[in-house]
N, C-alpha and C positions, 0 to 999 in steps of 0.2 A: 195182071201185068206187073213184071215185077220193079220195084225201086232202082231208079237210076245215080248217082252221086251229082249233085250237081256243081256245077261249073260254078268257081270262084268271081267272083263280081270285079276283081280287081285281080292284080298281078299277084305274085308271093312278094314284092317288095314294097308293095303302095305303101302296108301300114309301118314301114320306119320310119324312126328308130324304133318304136314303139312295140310294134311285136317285127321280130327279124324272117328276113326271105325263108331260110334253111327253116326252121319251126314251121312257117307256114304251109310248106311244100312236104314236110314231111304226115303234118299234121291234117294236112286233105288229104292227101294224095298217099299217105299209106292207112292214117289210122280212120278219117272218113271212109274211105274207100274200103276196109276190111268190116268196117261194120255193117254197111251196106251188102257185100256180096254176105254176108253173114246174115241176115235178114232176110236175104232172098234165100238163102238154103233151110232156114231154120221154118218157112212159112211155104217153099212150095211144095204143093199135094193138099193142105190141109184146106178149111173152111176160110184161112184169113186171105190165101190167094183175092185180088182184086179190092180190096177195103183199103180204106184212106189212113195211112200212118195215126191219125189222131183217135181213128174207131179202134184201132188197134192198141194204141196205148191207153184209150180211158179202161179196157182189162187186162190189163199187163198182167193182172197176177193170175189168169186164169192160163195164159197162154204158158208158162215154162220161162226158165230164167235166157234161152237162145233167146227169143224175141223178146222180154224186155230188156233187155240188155241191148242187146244190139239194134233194135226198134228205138229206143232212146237213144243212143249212139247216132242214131241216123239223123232220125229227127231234130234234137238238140242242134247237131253240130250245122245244120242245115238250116235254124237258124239265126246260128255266134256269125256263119259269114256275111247275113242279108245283117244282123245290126251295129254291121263294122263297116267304116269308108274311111280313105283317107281323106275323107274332105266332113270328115267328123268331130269332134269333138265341144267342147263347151256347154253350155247348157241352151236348151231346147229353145227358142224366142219364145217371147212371152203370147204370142198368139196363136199356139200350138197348145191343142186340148191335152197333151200330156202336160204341159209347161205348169197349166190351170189345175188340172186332176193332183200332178206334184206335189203343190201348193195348199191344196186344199188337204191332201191326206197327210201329209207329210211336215206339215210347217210351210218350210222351204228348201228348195234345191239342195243346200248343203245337209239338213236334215235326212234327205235322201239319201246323199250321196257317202253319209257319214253311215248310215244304217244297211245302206246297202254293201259297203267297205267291209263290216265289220263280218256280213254276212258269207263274204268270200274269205274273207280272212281266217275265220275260227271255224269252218265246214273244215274238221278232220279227216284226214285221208286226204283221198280222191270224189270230185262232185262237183255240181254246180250253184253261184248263187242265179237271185230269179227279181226280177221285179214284174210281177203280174196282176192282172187283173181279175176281180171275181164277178159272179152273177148280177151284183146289184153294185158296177162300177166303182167298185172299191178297191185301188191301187194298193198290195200288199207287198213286204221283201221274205222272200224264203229262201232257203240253201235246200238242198236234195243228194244223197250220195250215188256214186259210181255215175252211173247213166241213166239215173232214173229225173222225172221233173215233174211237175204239178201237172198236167195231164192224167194222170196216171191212178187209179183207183188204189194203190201204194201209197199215194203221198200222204204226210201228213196235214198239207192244208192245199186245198184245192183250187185252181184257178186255169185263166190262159196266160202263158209266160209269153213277155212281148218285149223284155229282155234279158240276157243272161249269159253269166262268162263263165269259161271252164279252167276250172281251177284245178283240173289234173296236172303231173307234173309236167307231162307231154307238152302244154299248151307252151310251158314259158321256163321249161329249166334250162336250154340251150343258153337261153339269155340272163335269165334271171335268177340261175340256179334258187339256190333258198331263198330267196328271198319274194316269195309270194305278194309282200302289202308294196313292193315298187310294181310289181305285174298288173296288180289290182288299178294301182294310182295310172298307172301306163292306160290302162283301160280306158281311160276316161276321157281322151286326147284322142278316140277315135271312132268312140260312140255314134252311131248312123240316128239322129235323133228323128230326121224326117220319116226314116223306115219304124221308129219307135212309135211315131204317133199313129200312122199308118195304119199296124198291129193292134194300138189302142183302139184307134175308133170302128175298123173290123171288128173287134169285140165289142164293140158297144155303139149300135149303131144310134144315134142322135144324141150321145152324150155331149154333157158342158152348152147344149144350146137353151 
């Protein structure tokens, strides 16, 4: 069966000022969308027909640079729109097992938020940063280049990403031309924390109890 693109959760204007209509309309609806038909060409005929996007990227590197590329392209960007709303931002209440997990790995909130910043900040080129989760519930910050992410037997540190912004210049030059650390800061004013915890505690089921 092959990948569908899916439907944005919100309009292309929810997230202003913050990220702008045109970016977001271009940014589904052409470059989502060409990774996607790009994934289904790159995969049908072969053995990966019918496998779950994530069985598919933990060997990215077996399959050829068409599917990880564009396999992470899919993936990723399919989940930058589930942990964005515009009824986002601020930090997680304190009664949300990421709020806690946070805290405990992290210090505190702005500890994250500063390491996670810096993460997107200094990923040269084009990539993403990643706040994820590992085997034994341990909240870590990684960056990853082009369209690859910690899924992926490529990565350099392994995990489930449960969140993560794209720092391509696509995502935010309309708006923010060079200036990447306001795009970053902009991020943070629209973060989906309920869909973050969500993610989290899918990966980890009974954690923080």
């Amino acid at each position: 069966m092959a990948f569908t693109l899916p439907d944005l959760p919100y309009g292309f204007d929810a997230l202003e000022p913050h990220i702008d209509a045109r970016t977001m309309e271009i940014h589904h609806g052409k470059h989502h969308a060409g990774y996607t038909t790009k994934l289904n060409a790159a995969i049908a005929g072969t053995d990966l027909e019918g496998k779950s996007i994530e069985d598919i990227l933990a060997n990215a590197s077996q399959h050829g640079n068409a599917v990880r590329n564009n396999g992470g392209g899919f993936y990723n960007h399919s989940l930058f729109w589930e942990i964005m709303s515009p009824d986002g931002g601020g930090e997680p209440t304190a009664q949300m097992n990421i709020s806690k997990a946070i805290d405990r790995d992290f210090g505190s909130f702005e500890n994250f938020k500063k390491e996670f910043s810096a993460a997107a900040g200094t990923r040269f080129g084009s990539g993403w940063a990643w706040l994820c989760t590992d085997s034994s519930d341990k909240l870590f910050v990684t960056s990853s280049p082009n369209q690859d992410n910690p899924l992926m037997d490529v990565a350099d540190k392994k995990g489930t990403p449960i969140l993560g912004l794209d720092v391509w210049e696509h995502a935010y030059y309309l708006n923010y031309q060079n200036r990447r650390p306001d795009y970053v800061a902009a991020f943070f004013n629209v973060i989906n924390w309920h869909e973050v915890t969500k993610r989290y505690n899918d990966a980890n089921p009974g954690a923080m109890q």
